[in-house]
PDB file as gemmi writes it, atoms N, CA and C in Angstrom:
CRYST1    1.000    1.000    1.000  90.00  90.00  90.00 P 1                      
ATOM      1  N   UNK A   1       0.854  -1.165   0.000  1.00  0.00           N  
ATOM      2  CA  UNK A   1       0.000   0.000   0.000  1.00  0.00           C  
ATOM      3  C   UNK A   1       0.898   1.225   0.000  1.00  0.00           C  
ATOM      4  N   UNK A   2       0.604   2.440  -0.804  1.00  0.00           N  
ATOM      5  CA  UNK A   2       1.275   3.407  -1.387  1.00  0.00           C  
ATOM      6  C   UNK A   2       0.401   4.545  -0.749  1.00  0.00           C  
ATOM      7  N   UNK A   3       0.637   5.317   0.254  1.00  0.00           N  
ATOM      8  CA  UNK A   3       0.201   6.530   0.735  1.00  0.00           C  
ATOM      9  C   UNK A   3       0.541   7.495   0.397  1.00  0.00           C  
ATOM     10  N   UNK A   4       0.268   8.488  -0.638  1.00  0.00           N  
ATOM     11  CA  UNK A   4       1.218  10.007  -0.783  1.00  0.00           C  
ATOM     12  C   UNK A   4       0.225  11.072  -0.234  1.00  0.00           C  
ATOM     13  N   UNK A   5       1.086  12.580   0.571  1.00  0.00           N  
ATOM     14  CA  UNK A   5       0.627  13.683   0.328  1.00  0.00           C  
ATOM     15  C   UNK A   5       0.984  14.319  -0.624  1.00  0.00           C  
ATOM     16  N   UNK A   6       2.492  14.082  -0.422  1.00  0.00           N  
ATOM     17  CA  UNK A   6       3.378  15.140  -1.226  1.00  0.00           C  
ATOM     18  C   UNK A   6       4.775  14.056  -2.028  1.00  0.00           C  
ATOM     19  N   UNK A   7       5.727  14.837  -2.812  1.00  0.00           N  
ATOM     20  CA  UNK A   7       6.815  14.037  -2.911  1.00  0.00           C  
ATOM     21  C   UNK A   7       7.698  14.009  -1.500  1.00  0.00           C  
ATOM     22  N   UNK A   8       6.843  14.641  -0.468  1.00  0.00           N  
ATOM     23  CA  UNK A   8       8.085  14.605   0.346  1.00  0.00           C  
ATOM     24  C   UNK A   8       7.607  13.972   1.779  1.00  0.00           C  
ATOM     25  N   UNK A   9       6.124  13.735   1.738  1.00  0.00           N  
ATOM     26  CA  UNK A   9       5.190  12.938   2.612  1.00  0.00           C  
ATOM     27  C   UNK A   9       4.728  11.882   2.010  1.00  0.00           C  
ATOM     28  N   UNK A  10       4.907  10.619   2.866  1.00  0.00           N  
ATOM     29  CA  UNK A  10       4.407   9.767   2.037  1.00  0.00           C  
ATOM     30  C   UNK A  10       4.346   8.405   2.947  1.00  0.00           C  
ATOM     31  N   UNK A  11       3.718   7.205   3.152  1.00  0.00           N  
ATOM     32  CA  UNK A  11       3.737   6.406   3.623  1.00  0.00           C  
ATOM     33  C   UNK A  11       3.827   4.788   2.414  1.00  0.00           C  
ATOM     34  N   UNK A  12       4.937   4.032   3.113  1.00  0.00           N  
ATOM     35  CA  UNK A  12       4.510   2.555   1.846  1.00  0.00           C  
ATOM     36  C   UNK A  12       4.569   1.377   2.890  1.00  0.00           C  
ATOM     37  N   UNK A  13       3.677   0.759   2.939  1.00  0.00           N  
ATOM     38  CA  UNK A  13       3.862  -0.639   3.847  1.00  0.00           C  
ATOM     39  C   UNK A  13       3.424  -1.410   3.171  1.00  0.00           C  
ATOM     40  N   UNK A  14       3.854  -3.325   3.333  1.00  0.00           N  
ATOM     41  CA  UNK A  14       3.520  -4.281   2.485  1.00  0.00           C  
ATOM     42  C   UNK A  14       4.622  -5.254   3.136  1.00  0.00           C  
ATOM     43  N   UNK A  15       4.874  -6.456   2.025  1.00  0.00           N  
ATOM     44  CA  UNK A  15       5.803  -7.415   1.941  1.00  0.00           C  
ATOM     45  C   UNK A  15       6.385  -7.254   1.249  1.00  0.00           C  
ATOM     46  N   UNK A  16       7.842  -7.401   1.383  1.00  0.00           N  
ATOM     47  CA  UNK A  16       9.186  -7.489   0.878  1.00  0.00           C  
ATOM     48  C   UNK A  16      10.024  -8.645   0.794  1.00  0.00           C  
ATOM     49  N   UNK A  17      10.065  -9.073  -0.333  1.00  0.00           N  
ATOM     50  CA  UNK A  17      10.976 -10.473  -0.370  1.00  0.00           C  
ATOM     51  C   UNK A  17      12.485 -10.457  -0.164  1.00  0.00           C  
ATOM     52  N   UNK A  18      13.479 -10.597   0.854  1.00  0.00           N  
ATOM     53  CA  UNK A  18      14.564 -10.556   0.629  1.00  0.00           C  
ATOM     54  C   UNK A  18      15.254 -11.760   0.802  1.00  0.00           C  
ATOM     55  N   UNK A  19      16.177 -12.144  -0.557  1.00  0.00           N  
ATOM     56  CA  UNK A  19      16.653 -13.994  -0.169  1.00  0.00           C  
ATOM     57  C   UNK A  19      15.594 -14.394  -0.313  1.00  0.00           C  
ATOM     58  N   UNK A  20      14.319 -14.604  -0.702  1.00  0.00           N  
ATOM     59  CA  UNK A  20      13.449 -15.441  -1.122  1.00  0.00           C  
ATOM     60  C   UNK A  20      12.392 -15.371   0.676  1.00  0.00           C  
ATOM     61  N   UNK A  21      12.648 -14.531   1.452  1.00  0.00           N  
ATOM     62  CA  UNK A  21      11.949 -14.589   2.751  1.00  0.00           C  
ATOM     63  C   UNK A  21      10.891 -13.661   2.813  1.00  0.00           C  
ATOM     64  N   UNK A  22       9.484 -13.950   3.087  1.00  0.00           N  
ATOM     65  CA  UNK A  22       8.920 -12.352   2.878  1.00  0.00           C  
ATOM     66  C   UNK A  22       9.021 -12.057   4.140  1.00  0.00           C  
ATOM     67  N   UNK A  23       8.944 -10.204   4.092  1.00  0.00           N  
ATOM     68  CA  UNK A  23       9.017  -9.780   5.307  1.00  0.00           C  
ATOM     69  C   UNK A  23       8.151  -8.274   5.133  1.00  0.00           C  
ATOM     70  N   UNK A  24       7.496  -7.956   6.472  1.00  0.00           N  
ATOM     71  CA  UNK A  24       6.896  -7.113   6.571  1.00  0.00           C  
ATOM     72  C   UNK A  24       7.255  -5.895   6.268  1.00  0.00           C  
ATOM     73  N   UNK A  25       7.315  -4.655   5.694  1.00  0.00           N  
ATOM     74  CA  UNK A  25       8.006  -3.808   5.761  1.00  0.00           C  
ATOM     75  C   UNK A  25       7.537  -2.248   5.634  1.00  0.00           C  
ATOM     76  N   UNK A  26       7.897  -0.924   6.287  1.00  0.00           N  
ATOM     77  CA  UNK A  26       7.271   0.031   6.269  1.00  0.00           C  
ATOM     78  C   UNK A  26       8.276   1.107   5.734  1.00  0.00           C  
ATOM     79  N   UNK A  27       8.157   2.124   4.642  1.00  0.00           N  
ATOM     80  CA  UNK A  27       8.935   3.364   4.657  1.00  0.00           C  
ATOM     81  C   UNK A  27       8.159   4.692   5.099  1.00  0.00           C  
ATOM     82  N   UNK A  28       8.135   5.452   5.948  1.00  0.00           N  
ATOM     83  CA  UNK A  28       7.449   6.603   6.365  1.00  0.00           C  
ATOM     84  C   UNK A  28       8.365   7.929   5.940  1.00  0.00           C  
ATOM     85  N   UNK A  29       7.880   8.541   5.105  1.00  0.00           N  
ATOM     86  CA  UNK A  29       8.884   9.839   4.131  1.00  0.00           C  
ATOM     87  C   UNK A  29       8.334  10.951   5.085  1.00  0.00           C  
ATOM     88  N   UNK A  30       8.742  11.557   5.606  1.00  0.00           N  
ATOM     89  CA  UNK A  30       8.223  13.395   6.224  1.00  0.00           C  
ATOM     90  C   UNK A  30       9.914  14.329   5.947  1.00  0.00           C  
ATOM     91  N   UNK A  31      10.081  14.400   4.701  1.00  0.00           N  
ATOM     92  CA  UNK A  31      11.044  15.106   4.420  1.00  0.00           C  
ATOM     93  C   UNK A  31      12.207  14.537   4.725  1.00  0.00           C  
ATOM     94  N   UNK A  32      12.793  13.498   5.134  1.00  0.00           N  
ATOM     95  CA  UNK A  32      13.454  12.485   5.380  1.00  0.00           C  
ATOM     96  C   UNK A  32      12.391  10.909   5.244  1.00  0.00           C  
ATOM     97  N   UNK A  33      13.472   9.999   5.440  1.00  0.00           N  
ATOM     98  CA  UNK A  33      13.132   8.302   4.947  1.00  0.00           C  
ATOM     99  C   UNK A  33      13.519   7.899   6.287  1.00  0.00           C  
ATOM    100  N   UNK A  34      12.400   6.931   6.869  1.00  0.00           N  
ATOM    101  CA  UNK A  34      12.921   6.081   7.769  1.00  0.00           C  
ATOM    102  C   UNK A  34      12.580   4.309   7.502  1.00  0.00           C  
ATOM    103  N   UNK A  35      13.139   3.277   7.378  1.00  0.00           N  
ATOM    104  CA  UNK A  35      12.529   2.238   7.020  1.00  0.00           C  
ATOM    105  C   UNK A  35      12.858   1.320   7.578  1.00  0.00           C  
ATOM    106  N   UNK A  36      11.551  -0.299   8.345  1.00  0.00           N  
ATOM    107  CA  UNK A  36      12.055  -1.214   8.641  1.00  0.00           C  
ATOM    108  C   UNK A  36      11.028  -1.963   7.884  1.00  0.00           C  
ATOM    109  N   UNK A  37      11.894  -3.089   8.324  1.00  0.00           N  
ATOM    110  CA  UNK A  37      11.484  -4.666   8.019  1.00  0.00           C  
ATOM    111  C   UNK A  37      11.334  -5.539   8.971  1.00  0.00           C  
ATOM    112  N   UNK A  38      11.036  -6.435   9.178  1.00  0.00           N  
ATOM    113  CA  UNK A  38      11.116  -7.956   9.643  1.00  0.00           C  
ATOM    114  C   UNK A  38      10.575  -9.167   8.963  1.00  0.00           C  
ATOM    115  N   UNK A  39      11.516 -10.310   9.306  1.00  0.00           N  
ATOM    116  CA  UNK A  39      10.977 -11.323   8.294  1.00  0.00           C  
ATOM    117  C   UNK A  39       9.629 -12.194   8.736  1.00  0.00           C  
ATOM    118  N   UNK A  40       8.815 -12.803   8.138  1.00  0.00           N  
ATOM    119  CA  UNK A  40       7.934 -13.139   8.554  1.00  0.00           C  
ATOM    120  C   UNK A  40       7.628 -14.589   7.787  1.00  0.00           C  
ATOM    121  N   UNK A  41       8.401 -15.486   7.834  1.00  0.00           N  
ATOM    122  CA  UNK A  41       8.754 -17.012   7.016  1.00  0.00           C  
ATOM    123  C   UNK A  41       7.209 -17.725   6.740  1.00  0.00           C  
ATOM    124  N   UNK A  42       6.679 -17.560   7.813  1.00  0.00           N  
ATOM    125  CA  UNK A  42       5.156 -18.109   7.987  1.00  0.00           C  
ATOM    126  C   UNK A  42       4.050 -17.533   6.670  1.00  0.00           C  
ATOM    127  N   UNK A  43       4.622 -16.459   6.064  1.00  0.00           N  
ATOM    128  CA  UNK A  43       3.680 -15.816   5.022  1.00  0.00           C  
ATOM    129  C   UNK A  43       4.254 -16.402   3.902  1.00  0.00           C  
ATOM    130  N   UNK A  44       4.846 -17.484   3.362  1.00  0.00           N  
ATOM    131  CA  UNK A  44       5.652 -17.789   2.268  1.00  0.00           C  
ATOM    132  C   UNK A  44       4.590 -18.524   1.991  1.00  0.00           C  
ATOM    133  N   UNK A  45       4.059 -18.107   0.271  1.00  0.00           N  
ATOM    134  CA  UNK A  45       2.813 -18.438  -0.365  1.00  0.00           C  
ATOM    135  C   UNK A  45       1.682 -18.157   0.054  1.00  0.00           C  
ATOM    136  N   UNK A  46       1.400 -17.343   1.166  1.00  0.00           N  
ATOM    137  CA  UNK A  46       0.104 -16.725   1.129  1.00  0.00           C  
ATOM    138  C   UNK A  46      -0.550 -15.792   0.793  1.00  0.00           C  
ATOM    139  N   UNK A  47      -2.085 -15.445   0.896  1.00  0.00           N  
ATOM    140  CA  UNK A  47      -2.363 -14.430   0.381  1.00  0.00           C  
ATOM    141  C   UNK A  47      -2.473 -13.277   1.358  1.00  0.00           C  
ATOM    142  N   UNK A  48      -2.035 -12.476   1.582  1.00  0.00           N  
ATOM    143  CA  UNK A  48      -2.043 -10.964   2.297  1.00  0.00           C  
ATOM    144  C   UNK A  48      -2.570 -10.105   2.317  1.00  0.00           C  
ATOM    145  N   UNK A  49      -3.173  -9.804   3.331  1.00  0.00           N  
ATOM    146  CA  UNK A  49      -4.298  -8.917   3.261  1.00  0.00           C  
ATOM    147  C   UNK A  49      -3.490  -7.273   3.694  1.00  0.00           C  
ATOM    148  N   UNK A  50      -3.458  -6.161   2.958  1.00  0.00           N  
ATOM    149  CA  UNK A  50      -2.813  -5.131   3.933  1.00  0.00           C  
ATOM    150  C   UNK A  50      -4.308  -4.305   3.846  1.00  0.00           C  
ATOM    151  N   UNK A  51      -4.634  -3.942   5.072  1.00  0.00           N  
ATOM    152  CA  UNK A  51      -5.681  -2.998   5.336  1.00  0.00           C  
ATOM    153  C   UNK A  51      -5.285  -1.918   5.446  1.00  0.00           C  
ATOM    154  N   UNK A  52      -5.830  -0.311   4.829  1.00  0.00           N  
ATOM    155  CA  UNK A  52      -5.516   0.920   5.431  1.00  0.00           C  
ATOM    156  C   UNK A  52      -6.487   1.659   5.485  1.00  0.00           C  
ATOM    157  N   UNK A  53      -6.605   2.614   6.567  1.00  0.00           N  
ATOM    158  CA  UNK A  53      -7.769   3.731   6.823  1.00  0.00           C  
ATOM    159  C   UNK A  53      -7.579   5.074   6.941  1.00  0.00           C  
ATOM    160  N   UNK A  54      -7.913   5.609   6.725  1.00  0.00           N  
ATOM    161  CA  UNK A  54      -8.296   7.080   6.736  1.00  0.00           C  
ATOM    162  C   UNK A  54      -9.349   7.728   7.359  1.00  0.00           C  
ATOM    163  N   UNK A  55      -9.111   8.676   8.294  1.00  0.00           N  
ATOM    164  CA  UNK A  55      -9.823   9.600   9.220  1.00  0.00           C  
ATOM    165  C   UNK A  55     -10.022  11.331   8.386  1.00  0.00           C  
ATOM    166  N   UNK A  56     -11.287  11.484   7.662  1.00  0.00           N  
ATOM    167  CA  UNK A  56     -10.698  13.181   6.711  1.00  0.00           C  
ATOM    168  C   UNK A  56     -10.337  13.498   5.998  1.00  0.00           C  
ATOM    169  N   UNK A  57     -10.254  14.318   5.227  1.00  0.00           N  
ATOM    170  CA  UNK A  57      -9.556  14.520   4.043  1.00  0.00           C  
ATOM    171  C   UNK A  57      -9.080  13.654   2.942  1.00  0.00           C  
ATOM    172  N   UNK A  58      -8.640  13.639   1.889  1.00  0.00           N  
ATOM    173  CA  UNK A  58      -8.435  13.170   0.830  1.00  0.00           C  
ATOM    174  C   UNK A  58      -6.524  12.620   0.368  1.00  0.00           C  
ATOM    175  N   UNK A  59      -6.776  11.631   0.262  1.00  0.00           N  
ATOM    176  CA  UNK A  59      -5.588  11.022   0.382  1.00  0.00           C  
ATOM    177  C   UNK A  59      -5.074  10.334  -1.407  1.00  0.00           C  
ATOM    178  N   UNK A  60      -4.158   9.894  -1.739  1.00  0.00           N  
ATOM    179  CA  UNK A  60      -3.766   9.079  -2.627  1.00  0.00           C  
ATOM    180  C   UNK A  60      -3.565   8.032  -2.899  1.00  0.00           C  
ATOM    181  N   UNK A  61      -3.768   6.890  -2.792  1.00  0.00           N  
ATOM    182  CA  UNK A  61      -3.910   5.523  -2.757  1.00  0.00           C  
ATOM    183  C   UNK A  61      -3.686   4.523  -3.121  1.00  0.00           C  
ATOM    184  N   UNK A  62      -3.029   3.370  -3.173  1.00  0.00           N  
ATOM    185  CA  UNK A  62      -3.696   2.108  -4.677  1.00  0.00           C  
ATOM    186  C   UNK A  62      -2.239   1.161  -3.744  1.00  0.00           C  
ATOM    187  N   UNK A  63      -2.732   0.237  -4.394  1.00  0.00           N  
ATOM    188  CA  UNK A  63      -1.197  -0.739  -4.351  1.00  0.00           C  
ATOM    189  C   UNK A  63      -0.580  -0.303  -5.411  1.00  0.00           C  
ATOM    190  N   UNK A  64       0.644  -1.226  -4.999  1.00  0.00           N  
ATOM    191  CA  UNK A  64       2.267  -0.614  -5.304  1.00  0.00           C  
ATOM    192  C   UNK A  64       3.225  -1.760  -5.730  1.00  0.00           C  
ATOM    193  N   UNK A  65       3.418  -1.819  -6.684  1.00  0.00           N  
ATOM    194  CA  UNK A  65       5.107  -3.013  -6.658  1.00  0.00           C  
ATOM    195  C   UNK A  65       6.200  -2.499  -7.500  1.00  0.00           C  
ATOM    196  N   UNK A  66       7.002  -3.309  -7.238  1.00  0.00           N  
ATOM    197  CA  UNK A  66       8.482  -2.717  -7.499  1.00  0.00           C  
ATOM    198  C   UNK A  66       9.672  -3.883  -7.445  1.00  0.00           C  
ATOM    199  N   UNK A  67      10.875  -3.675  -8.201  1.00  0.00           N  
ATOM    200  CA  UNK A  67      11.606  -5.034  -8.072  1.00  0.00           C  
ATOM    201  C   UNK A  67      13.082  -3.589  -8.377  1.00  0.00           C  
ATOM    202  N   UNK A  68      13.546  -3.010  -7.870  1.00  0.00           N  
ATOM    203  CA  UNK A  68      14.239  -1.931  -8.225  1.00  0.00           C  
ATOM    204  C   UNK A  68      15.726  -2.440  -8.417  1.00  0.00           C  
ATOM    205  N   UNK A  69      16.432  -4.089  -8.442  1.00  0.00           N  
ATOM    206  CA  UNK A  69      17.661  -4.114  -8.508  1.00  0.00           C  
ATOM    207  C   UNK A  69      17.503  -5.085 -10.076  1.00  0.00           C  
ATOM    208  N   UNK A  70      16.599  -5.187 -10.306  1.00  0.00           N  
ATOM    209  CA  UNK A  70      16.239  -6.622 -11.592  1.00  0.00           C  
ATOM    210  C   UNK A  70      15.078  -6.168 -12.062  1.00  0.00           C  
ATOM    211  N   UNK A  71      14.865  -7.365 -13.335  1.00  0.00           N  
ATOM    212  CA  UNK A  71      13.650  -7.511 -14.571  1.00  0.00           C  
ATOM    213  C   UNK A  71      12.997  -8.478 -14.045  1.00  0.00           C  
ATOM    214  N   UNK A  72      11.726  -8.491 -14.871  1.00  0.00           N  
ATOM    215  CA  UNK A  72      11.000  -9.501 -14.763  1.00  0.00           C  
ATOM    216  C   UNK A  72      10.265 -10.120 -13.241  1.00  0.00           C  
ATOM    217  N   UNK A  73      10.142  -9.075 -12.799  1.00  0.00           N  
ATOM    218  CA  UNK A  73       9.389  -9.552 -11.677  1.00  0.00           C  
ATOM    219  C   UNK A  73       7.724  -9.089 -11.629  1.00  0.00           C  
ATOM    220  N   UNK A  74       6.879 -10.327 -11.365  1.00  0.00           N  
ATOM    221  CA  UNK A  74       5.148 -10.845 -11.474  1.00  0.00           C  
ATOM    222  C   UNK A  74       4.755 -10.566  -9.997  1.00  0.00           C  
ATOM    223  N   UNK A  75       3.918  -9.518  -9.896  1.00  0.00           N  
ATOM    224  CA  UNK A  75       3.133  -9.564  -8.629  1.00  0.00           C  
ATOM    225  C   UNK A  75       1.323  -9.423  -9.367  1.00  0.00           C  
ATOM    226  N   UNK A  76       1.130 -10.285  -8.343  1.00  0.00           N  
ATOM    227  CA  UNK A  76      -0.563 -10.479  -8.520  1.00  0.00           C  
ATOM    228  C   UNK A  76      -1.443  -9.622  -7.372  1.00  0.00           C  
ATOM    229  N   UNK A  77      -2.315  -8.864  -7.738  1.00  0.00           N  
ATOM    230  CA  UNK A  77      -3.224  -8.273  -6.919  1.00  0.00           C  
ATOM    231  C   UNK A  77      -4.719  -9.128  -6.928  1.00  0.00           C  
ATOM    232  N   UNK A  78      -4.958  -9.585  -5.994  1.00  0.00           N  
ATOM    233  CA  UNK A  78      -6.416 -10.658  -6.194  1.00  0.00           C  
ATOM    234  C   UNK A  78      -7.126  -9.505  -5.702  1.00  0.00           C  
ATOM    235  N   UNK A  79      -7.066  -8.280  -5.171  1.00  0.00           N  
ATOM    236  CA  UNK A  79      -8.638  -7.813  -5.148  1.00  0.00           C  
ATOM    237  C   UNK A  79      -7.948  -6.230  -4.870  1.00  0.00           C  
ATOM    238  N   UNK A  80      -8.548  -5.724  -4.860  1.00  0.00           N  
ATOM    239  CA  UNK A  80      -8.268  -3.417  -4.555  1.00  0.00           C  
ATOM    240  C   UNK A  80      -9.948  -3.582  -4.729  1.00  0.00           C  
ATOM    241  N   UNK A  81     -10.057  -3.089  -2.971  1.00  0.00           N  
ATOM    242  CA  UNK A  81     -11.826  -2.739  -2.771  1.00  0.00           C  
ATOM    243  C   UNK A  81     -11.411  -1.254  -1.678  1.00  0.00           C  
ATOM    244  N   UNK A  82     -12.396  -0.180  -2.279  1.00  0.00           N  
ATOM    245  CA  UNK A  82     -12.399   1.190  -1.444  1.00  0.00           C  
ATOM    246  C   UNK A  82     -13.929   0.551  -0.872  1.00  0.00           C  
ATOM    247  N   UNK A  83     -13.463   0.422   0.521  1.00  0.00           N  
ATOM    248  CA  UNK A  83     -15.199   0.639   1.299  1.00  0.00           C  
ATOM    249  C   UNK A  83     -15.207   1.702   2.134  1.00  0.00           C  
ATOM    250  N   UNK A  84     -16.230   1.698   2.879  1.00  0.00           N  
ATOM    251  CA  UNK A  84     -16.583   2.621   4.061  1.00  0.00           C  
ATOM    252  C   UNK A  84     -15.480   2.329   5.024  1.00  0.00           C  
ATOM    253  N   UNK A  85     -14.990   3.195   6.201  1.00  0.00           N  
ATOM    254  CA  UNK A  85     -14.102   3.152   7.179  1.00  0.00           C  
ATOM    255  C   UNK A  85     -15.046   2.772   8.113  1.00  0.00           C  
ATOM    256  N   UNK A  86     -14.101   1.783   8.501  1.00  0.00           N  
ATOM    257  CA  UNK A  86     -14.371   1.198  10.073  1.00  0.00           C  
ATOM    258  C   UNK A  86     -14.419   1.889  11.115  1.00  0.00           C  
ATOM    259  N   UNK A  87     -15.840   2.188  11.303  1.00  0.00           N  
ATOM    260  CA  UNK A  87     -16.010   3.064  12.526  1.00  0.00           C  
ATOM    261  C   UNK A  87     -15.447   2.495  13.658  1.00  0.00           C  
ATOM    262  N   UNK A  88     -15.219   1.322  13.785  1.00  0.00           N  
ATOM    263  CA  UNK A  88     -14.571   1.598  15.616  1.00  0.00           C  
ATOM    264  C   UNK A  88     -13.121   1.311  15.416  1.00  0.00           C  
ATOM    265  N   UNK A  89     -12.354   2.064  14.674  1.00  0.00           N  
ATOM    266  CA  UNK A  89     -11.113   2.819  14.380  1.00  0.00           C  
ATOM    267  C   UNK A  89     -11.004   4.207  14.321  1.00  0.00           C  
ATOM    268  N   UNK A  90     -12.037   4.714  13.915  1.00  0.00           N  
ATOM    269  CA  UNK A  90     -12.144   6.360  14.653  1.00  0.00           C  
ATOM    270  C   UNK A  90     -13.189   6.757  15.076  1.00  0.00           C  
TER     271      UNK A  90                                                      
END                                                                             
């Protein structure tokens, strides 16, 4: 999931394959980059759900992939649904 305000605000969280391991991973941009990971072995071949919400205002959205050191890399999206926000989150 791909969050932008700006080029210089921005949120990306998802799975990250490194060595063939997926792992959880977040970059949070506010005019600087901060980023972690952890591996998470137990998600190898599943399907992943990343949920995100919004409280207000108007945001930018969608899934996201990327393979930034190589070619040829296949990611599958089985579903992108915008619903109503979960009220007992705000």
């Amino acid at each position: 999931m791909f969050v932008r305000w700006s080029a210089e605000h921005w949120i990306k969280v998802g799975v990250k394959f490194v060595d063939g391991t997926p792992q959880v991973g977040a970059v949070v941009t506010n005019g600087r980059s901060d980023w972690s990971a952890a591996p998470v072995p137990r998600w190898t071949g599943a399907s992943i759900r990343v949920p995100d919400s919004w409280s207000g205002g108007a945001v930018t959205a969608g899934p996201f992939a990327c393979a930034p050191t190589r070619a040829g890399l296949t990611v599958w999206f089985d579903q992108w649904r915008i619903v109503e926000s979960d009220r007992a989150l705000h």
